[in-house]
N, C-alpha and C positions, 0 to 999 in steps of 0.2 A: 267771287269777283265778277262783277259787270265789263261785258268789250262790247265793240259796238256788231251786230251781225252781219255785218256787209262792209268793205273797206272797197274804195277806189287807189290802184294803182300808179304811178306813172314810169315806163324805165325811160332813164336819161344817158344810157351806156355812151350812145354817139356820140354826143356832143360830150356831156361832165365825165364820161369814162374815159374816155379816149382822150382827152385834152392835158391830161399828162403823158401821156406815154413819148417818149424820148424817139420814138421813132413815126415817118408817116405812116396811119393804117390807109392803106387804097380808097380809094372813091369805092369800087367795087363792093369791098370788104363792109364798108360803112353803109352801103345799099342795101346789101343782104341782110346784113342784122335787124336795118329800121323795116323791112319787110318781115323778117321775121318775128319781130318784135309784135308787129301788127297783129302777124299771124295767130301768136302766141294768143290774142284774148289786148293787149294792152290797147287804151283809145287815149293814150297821153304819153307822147317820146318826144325828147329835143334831138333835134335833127343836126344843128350846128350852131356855131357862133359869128356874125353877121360885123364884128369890131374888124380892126384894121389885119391883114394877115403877114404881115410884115413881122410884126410882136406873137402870132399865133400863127404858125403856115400849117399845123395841122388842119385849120381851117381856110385853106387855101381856095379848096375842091368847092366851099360851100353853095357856088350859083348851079355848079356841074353836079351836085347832090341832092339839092330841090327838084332840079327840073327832072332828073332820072327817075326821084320817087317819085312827084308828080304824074309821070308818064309810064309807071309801071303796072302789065297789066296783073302779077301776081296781087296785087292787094288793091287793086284798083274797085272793088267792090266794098271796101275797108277805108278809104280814104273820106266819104262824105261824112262819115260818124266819128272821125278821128281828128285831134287837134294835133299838131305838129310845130311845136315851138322852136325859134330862134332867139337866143343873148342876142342881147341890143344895149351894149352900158354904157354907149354915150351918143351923141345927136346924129351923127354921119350913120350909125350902124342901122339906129331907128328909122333914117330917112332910105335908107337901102331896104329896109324891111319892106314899107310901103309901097315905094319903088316897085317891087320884085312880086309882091301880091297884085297889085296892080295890071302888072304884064302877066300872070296868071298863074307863078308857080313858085311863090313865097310863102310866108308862116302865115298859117292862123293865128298864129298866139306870140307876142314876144314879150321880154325878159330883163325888166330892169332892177337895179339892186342897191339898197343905202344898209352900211354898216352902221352900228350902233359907237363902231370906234371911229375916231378922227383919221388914225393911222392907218387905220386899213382900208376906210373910205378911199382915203388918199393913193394907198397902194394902188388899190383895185381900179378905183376910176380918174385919179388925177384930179378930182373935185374934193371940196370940202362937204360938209352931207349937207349943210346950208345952200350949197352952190349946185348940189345936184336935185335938189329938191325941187330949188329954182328951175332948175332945167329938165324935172320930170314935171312941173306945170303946165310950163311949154308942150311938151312933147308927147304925152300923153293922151291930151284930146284930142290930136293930128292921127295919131293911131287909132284910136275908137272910132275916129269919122274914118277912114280909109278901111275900117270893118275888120281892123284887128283887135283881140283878147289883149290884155293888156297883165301881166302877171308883174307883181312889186314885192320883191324879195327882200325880206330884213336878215340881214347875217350878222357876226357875233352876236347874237344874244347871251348867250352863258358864257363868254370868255374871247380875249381877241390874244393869234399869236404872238400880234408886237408889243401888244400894251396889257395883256392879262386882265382879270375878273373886269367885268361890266354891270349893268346893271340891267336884269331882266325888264323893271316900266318903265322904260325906254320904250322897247322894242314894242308895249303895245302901244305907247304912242305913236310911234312910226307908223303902226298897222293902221292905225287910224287914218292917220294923214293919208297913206297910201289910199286908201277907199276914197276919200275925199278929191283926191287928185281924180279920181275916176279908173283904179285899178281894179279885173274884174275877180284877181284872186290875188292873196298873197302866201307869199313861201315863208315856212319858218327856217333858218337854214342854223345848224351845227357846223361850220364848216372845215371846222379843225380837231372835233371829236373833243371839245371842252365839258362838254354836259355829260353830267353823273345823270341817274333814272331819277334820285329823288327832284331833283332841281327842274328835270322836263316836266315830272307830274306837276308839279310847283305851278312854272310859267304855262304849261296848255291849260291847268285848271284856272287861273288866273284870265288864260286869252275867254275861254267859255263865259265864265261870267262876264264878260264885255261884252263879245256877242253872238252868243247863243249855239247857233247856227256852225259846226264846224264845216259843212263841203265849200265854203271856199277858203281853208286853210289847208296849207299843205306843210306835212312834215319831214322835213330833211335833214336828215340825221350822217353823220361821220364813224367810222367804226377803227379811229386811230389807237386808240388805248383797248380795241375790245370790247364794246361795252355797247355797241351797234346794236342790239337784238333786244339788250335789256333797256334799252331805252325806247324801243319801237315799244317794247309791253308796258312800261311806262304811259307812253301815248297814246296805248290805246286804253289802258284804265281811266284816262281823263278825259276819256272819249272820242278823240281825234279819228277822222273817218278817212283823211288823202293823205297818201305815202308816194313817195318816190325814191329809188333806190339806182343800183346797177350793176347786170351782170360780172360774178367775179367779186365786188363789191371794189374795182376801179377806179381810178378819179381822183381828184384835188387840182391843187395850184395849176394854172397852164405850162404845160413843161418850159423850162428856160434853157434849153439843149434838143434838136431834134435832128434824126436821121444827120449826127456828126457834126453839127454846126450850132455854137452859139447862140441862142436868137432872145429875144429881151422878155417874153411873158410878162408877166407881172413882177419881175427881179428874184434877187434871192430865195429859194425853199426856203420855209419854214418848218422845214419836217427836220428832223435828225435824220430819220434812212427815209426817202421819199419810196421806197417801194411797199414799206408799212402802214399806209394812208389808204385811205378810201373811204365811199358810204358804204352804207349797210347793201349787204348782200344781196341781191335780188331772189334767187335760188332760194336760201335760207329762210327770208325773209317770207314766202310765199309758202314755201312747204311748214313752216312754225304757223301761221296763219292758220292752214288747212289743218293742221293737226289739233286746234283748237277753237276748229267750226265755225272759223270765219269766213264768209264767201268772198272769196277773190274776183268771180268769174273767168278765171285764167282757165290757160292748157298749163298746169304743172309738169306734167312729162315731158311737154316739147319746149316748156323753160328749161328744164335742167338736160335736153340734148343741145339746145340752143346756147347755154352755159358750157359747156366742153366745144365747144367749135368756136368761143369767145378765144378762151384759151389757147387755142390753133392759131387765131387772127395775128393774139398780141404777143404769140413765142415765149408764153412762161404758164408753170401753175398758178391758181389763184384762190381768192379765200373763201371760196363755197365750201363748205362739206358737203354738201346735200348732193351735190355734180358725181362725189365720190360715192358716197355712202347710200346714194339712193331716199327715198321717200318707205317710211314705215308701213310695215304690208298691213293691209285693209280685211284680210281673210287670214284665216287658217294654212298652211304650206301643204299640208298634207304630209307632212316628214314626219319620221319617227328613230 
């Protein structure tokens, strides 16, 4: 089998990991990580989300989180080679982006997102995907001139929670569009762990023959049902060179209950047990890599100590093995 010899990274723990969790993680907490993160070897983390915080107050902290990493000198030798993405899913969020780059210590890169389904569009952004289209016309070239990356995420592709199967040429017409609107990558997102491996080799082989060139496609994958890992191997027999994952393998919907209080997220879970959710592992994901000679460029070691002090953060065990089990020895033990 053919994989590609080189893979780019990105962990999103901060922002996509975190934004479930039913309790606030610290400003602090969230500092250390995306420094360590950095530390790690990774030059692509979402730092926060940039929407109202009223409906997310996990992202409360978000101006007090920019400006700290901005201003920190552990990885400040790490920050000119690094992008640092903020969500931005509707106009106010986008225009704070700019805003906050502008004054010195906002995203490189921001995050916007059209479903393939009407219903989840709607969930997600309160637009119809006609209406937000419209309004990533708009909004899009305002970014690129204020010297922001512009990333255009297509979600359900393989299946939407509220309205089930979809239809994969959709989504590459979306990719299309998105380029056109002037996005300077796009995401492919799983975001409810709907896609089997045959159906990702299906659609990334499918994205390839449109256009060519996979580094600016990113693959985001869900590992709800399990099936996290066998679908990265999937993507990468189709060739797919950008991953992004998250320690633990954390994340989904934005919690709709935080530190004790009600608060609206995006409304009802979609999950049955929302602690059974997540992307694909970070940990996992890097050490399977490695073990199949693909270069990361990461520190794997200081991933998976970095992965047990994740675990510390958010007060429970999580779905790494690899945190427990360690990385496969490379020499002989000397034991007999």
């Amino acid at each position: 089998m053919q994989y590609p010899k080189k893979v780019t990274i990105g962990d999103i723990t901060v922002r996509d990991g975190f934004q479930h969790e039913e309790k606030f993680i610290p400003t602090e907490a969230k500092l250390w990580l995306a420094e360590e993160l950095l530390l790690c070897g990774f030059r692509h983390i979402e730092v926060t989300n940039l929407g109202n915080p009223k409906g997310m107050p996990q992202f409360r902290d978000a101006d007090d989180l920019f400006k700290m990493l901005r201003q920190s000198k552990r990885v400040a030798h790490l920050l000119p080679a690094s992008t640092l993405t903020a969500i931005t899913i509707r106009e106010k969020a986008v225009e704070r982006a700019i805003e906050t780059r502008r004054e010195g210590y906002g995203p490189d890169r921001i995050l916007l997102m059209v479903s393939t389904s009407e219903s989840h569009q709607q969930k997600n952004s309160g637009l119809s995907i006609d209406e937000y289209f419209r309004m990533a016309e708009k909004y899009v070239p305002m970014a690129r001139e204020a010297g922001l990356k512009v990333n255009g995420t297509v979600s359900t592709i393989w299946g939407c929670p509220i309205e089930g199967p979809t239809d994969m040429k959709k989504a590459v017409e979306f990719t299309k569009r998105w380029f056109d609107i002037g996005a300077t990558d796009v995401e492919h997102a799983d975001h409810d762990g709907s896609a089997s491996p045959d159906r990702i080799y299906r659609y990334f082989s499918m994205l390839m023959d449109e256009f060519q060139d996979p580094s600016k496609h990113i693959v985001h994958l869900h590992t709800t049902r399990g099936w996290g890992l066998a679908n990265v191997l999937a993507a990468l027999q189709a060739g797919m060179t950008n991953y992004e994952s998250t320690m633990g393998g954390i994340g989904g919907q934005p919690a709709n209950f935080v530190d004790g209080v009600p608060v609206a997220g995006t409304g009802e879970y979609y999950y049955k047990d929302s602690l059974a959710v997540g992307l694909v592992t970070t940990e996992d994901m890097v050490v399977m890599m490695d073990e199949m000679g693909i270069d990361t460029g990461l520190d794997i070691d200081r991933i998976l100590r970095t992965g047990k002090m994740v675990e510390r953060i958010v007060g429970r065990k999580l779905r790494s093995e690899t945190i427990n089990q360690g990385r496969i020895p490379k020499s002989l033990s000397g034991r007999k």
